[in-house]
C-alpha positions in Angstrom: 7.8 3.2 16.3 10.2 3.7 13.6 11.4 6.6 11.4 10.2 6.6 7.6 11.3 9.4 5.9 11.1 12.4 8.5 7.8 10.8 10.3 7.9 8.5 13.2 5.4 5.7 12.2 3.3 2.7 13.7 4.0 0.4 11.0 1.4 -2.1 13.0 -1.6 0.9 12.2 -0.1 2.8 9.7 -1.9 3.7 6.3 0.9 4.8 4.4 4.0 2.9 6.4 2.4 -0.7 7.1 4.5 -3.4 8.2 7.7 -1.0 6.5 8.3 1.9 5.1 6.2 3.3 2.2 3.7 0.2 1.6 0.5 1.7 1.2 -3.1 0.4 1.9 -5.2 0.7 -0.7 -8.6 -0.1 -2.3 -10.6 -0.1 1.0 -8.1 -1.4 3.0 -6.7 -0.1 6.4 -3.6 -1.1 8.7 -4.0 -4.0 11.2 -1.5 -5.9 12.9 0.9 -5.0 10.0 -1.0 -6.0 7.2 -3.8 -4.2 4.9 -6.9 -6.0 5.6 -10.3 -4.9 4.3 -12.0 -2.1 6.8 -15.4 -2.5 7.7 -15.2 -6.3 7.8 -15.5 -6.1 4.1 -14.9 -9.6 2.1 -11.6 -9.9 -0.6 -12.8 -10.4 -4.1 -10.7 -10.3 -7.1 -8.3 -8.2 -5.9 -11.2 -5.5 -4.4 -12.3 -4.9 -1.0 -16.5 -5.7 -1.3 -19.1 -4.8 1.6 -20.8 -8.2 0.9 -23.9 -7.3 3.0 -24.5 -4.2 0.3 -22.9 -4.8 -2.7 -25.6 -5.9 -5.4 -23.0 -7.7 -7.8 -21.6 -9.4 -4.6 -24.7 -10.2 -2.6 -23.4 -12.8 0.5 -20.3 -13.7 -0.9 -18.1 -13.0 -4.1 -20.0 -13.2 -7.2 -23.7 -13.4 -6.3 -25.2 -10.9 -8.8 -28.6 -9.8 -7.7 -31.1 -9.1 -10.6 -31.7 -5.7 -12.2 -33.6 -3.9 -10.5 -32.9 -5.9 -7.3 -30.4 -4.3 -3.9 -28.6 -6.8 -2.0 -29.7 -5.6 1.7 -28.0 -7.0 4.8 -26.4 -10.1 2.5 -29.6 -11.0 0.6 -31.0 -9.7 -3.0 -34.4 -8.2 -2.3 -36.6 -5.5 -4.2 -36.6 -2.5 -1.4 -34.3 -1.9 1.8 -37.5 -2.9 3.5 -39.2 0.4 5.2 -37.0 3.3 3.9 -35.9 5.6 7.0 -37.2 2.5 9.0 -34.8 0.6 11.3 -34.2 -3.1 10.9 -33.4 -5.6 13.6 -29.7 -5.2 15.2 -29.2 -1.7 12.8 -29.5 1.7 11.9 -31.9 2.9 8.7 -31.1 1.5 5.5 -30.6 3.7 2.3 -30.9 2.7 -1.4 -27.6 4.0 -2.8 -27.5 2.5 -6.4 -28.5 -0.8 -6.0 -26.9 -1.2 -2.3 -28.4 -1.0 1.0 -26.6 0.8 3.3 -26.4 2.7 6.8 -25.5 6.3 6.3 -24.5 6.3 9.8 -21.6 4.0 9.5 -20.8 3.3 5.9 -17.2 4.6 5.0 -18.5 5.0 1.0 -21.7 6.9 2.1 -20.9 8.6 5.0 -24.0 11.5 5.8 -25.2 10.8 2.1 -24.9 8.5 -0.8 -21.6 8.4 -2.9 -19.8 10.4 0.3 -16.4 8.5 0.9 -14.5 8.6 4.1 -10.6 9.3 3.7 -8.2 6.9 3.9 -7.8 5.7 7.4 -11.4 7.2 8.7 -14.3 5.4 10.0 -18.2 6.7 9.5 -19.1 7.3 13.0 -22.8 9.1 13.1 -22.8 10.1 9.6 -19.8 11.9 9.8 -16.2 10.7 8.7 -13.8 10.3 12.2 -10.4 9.5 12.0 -8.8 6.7 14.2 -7.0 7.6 17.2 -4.1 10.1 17.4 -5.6 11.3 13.9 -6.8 14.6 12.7 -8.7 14.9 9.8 -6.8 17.7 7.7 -8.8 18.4 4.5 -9.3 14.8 2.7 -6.4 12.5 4.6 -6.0 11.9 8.2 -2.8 12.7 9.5 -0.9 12.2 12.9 0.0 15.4 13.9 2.7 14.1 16.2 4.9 13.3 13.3 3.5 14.3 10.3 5.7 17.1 8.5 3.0 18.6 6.5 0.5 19.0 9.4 3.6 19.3 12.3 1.0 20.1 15.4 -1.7 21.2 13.3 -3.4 21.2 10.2 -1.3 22.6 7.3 1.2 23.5 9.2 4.7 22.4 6.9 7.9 22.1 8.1 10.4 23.8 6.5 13.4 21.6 4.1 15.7 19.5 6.6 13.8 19.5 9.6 11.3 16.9 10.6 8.2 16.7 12.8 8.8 16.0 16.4 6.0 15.6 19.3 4.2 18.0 17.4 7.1 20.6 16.7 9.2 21.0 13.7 12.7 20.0 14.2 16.2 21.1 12.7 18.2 18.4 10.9 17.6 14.8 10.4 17.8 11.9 12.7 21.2 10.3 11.9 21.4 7.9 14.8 18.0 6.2 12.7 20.1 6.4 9.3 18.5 8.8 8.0 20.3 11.5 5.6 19.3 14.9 4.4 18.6 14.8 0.6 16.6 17.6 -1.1 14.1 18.9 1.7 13.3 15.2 2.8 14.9 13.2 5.1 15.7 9.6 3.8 17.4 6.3 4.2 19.5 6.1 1.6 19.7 1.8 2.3 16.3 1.2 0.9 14.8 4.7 -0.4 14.1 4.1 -4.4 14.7 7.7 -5.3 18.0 8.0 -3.3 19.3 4.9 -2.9 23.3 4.7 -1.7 23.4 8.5 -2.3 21.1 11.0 -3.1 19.0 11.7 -6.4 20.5 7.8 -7.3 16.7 6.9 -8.4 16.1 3.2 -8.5 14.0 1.7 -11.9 10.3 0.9 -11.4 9.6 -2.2 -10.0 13.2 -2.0 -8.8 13.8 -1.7 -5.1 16.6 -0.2 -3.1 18.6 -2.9 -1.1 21.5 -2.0 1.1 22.1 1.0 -1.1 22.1 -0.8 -4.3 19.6 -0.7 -6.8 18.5 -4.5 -7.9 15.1 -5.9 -10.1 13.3 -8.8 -7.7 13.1 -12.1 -8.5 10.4 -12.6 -11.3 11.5 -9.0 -12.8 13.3 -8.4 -15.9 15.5 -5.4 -16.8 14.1 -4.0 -19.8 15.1 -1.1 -22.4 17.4 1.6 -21.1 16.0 4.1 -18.3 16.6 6.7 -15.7 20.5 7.2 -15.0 20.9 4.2 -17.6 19.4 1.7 -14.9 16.6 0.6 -17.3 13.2 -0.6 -16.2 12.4 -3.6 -14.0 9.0 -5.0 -15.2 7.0 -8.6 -14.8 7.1 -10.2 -18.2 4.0 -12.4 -17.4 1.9 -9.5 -17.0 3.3 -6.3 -18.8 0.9 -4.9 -21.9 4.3 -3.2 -22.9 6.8 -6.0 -22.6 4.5 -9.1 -22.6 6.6 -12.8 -22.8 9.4 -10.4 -23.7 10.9 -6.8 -23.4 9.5 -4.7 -25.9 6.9 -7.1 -26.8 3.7 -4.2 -26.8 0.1 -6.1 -26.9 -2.0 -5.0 -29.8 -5.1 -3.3 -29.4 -6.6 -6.9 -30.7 -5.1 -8.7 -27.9 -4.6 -5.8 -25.2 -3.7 -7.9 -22.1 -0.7 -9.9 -20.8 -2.0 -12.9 -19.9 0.8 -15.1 -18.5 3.2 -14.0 -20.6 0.9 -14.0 -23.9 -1.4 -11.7 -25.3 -4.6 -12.5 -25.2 -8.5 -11.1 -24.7 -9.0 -11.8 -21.0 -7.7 -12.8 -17.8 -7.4 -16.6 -18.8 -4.9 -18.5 -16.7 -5.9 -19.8 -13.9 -5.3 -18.0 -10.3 -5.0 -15.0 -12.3 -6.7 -11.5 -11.5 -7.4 -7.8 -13.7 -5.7 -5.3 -12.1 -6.3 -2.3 -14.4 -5.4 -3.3 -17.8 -3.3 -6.4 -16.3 -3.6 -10.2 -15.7 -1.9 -10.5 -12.2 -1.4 -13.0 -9.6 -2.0 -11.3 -6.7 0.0 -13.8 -4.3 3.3 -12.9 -5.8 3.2 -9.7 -7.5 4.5 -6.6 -6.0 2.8 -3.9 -7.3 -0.8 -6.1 -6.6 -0.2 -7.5 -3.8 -3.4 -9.7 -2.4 -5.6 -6.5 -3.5 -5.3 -4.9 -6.4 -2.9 -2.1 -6.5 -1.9 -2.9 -3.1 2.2 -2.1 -3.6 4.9 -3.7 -1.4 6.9 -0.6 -1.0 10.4 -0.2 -0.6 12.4 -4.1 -0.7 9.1 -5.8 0.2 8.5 -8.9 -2.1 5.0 -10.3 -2.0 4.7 -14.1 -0.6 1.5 -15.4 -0.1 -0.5 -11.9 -1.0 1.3 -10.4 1.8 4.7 -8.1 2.0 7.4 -9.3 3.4 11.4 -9.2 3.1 13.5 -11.2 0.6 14.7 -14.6 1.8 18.2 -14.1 3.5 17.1 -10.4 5.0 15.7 -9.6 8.5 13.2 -6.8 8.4 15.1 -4.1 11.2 12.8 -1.3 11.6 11.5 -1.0 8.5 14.5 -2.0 6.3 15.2 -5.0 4.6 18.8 -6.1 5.6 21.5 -8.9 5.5 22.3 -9.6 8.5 25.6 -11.2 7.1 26.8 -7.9 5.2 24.8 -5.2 6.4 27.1 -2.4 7.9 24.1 -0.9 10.0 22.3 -4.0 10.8 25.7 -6.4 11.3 24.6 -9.9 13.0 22.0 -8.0 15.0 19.7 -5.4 13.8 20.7 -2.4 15.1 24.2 -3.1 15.2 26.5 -0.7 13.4 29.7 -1.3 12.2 32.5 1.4 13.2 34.1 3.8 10.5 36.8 2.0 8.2 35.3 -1.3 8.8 32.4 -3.6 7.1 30.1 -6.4 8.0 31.9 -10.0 6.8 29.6 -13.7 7.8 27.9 -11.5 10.6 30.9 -9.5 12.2 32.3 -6.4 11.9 35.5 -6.3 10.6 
C-alpha cells in the first residue's frame, strides 16, 4: 500500500493510482499487476480496448468488419445471434445489441440491458454491475471505503479539509511521515504533485510533470508560449494541432491533424495511431500511453506503451526519485536526509 493524496492505494489493482500515483485506466481498461490491461479479456486495437468475440467492425481480431446487416457472434460474422434468448454451447443467451452479440449476464457495456455500462473498476456479474473486492459501488464509481475521502466508511460520506480517510474513519491532519503536506483541503506530496509541486498552489504546465519539487517538460516535449505562473506549456510537437513541427504552428481546418510533425489529412506515418483529433505513437507518448487516452500520471514517461520512471530514478512508493539527490529517497528509498543536510552521489550530507 502506499499513500496518494489522502488515500492509501494498491497501486498493483488500483483504477485511479496504477503502478503510481494518479495514472488512470481508461478506455475499458482495469488495474492488473500494475498495468492497465483490457478487462474482460478484451483485445488492443488502435489505441481501444475491443470485445473481439462481439464487436462487428472487429469480428476475431482487429479489423475484420462484418457486412451490413451482419453481428459478429462469439468471434465470427453471422446474420442472427443464433436462437434469441436461446443458450449456446459453453454460454449464457446472446443479445443483438447493435450489430454485436452479447451476454447480458456478463458484459461490462450491456450489463441487464443493451447500451447499460458498468463503472470503472466493475464487473457484470448476473446482469447486474459488481464491484471488485473491498469495493462499494457508490452512485456511478466504485470506491474503497477503507481509504476513500469522499465515501470514508460509507457512501457519500466526505471528509472534512485536512483530514484523510483511515480504516474507514476520517482522520485529522495529514500523514507526514509518508511526505505528504496539507495544501488547500487535500493532502499532497509536494515532490511529484503537478498542481503543488515544491510548495503549494506551484502548478506545473501540461504535459509537465513534477520531479523532486521542480517542475520540468519530458524528453520529447517542448516548452511553448507563456502559461500558468509564467511556466508556459509543455506539448509534443510531432503531434500537437496547436503547435504542430513548431510552437504556435495551428493546423488549418484543410489539414487538421499533426501528423509527425506536419499537417496533413490522416494518420499517415507509420506506427502512428488517432487519439481524438491527434496522430500519436502510443509507445512513447504520455498522454496515450498503449491505449488511447491512457495518461502516465504524475513523473511517469511512457516506454514501450507502458508507464514507467525516467532513466536515473527509482520508483519509491509511488514517486519518481534520484536516488543520488533525492533528500527523502537518499541512496535507498525511504531514506530521509536529516534537517540542514542534502543528498550528494547517494549520501546524506
Amino acid at each position: 500500500m502506499v499513500t496518494c493524496g489522502t488515500a492509501c492505494v494498491d497501486e498493483q489493482n488500483d483504477n485511479s493510482n496504477c503502478g503510481a500515483c494518479d495514472t488512470v485506466c481508461t478506455q475499458g481498461t482495469t488495474c492488473q499487476a500494475g498495468s492497465c490491461q483490457c478487462a474482460n479479456a478484451g483485445m488492443r486495437c488502435n489505441g481501444q480496448c475491443i470485445l473481439t468475440q462481439s464487436d462487428p467492425n472487429n469480428c476475431g481480431g482487429c479489423g475484420l468488419a462484418c457486412a451490413a446487416g451482419a453481428v459478429c457472434a462469439e468471434g465470427s460474422c453471422s446474420s442472427t445471434c443464433g436462437s434469441e434468448g436461446g443458450v449456446p454451447e459453453g454460454g449464457s443467451a446472446l443479445s443483438t445489441c447493435g450489430g454485436s452479440c452479447v451476454d447480458l449476464t456478463s458484459d461490462p457495456d450491456n450489463c441487464g440491458a443493451c447500451n447499460t455500462p458498468c463503472p470503472a473498476g466493475a464487473n457484470c456479474v448476473a446482469s447486474q454491475c459488481v464491484c471488485g473486492a473491498n469495493d462499494t459501488l457508490c452512485g456511478t464509481s466504485c470506491s474503497d471505503t477503507q481509504v476513500d475521502p469522499r465515501n470514508c466508511g460509507g457512501c457519500g460520506n466526505a471528509c472534512p479539509a485536512g483530514t484523510m480517510c483511515v480504516a474507514g474513519a476520517c482522520a485529522a491532519g495529514c500523514n507526514t511521515g509518508a511526505g505528504l503536506t496539507l495544501c488547500g483541503n487535500a493532502c499532497v506530496n509536494v515532490l511529484n504533485n503537478n498542481r503543488n509541486c515544491g510548495a503549494c498552489g506551484t502548478v506545473c504546465p501540461a504535459g509537465g510533470p513534477c520531479l523532486d519539487g521542480t517542475c520540468q517538460c519530458e524528453a520529447g516535449y517542448t516548452q511553448c508560449a507563456t502559461g500558468r505562473m509564467g511556466l508556459g506549456t509543455c506539448v509534443d510537437l510531432l503531434s500537437n494541432n496547436a503547435d504542430c513541427g513548431g510552437c504556435g504552428n495551428r493546423c488549418p481546418a484543410t489539414a487538421p491533424i499533426c501528423n509527425a510533425g506536419t499537417c496533413a489529412v490522416r494518420c499517415a506515418a507509420s506506427g502512428l495511431s488517432l487519439c481524438g483529433a491527434s496522430c500519436v505513437d502510443l509507445t512513447s507518448n504520455k498522454a496515450n500511453c498503449g491505449l488511447c487516452f491512457d495518461a502516465c500520471g504524475g513523473n511517469l514517461v511512457c516506454e514501450n506503451s507502458q508507464c514507467t520512471c525516467p532513466a536515473g530514478t527509482v520508483n519509491c512508493t509511488g514517486t519518481c526519485s534520484d536516488l543520488s539527490s533525492s533528500s527523502n529517497n537518499c541512496g535507498t528509498c525511504g531514506t530521509q536526509c536529516p534537517s540542514g543536510t542534502g543528498c550528494v552521489a547517494g549520501s546524506c550530507q
